[in-house]
N, C-alpha and C positions, 0 to 999 in steps of 0.2 A: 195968811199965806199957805197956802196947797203944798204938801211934798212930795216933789217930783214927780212932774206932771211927765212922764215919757212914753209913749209905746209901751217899749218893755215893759215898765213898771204894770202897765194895764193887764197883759197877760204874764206878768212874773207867777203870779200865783199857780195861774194854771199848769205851769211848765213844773213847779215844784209839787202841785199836788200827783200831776202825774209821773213825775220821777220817783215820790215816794208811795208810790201804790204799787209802782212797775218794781223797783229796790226790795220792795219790801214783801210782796209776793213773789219776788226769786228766789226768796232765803225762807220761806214757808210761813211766816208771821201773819198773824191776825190782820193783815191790813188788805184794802182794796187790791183788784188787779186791773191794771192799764184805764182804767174810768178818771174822767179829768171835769174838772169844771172852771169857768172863768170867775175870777172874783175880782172884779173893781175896784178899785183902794184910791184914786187916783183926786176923787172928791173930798176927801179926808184929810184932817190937815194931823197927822201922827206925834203931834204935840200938847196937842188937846185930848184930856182923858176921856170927854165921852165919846171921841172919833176916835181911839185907841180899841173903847169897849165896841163900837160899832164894827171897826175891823175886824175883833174877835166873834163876835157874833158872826157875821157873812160866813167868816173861815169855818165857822163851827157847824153851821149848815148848808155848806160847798161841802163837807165829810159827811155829813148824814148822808147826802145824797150822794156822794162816789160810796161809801161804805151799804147803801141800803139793799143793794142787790146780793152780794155774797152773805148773808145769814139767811136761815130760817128765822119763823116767828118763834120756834120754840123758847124754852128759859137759856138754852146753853148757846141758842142762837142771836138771841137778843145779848144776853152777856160780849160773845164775840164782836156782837155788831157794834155797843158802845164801849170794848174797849181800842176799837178801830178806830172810831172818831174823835177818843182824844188821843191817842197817838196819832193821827194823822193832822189831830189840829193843834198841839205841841211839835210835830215838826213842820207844819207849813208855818209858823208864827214864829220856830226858832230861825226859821229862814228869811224875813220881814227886814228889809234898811230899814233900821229904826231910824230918827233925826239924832243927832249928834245932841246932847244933854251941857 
């Protein structure tokens, strides 16, 4: 059984990656500015561990790719850049309906 199959749920993601890129570049933070991406979850059934780590995967490279444009290649740019992607993929993942346990 699939968890919840809806619309929203399709683009939830997106609306949160870019709420916390928009948030979090108005208070100055290492994170993305207004860049979004869609992230699918809808095929996943989020009771199943490897569709749990599939989730997290997607999410973690939906942030690579909103975070890859604001750094440089330098050392202190690539530092910013991953620490952008995991706060951006710690809070799109603290934002995730988990299934009820």
């Amino acid at each position: 059984m699939n968890f919840i199959k809806t619309v929203p749920t399709k683009v939830l993601l997106t609306a949160i990656l870019a709420a916390v890129s928009y948030t979090t570049h108005a208070s100055g933070a290492d994170e993305p500015s207004g860049s979004s991406v869609t992230i699918r979850y809808d095929d996943l059934n989020l009771s199943v561990p490897a569709d749990v780590a599939s989730l997290k995967q997607r999410v973690s490279r939906a942030a690579e790719q909103v975070c890859a444009d604001q750094y440089g290649s330098d050392p202190i740019g690539r530092t910013l850049w991953q620490s952008c992607v995991r706060r951006t993929t710690e809070k799109t993942l603290a934002q995730v309906k988990w299934p009820e346990k």
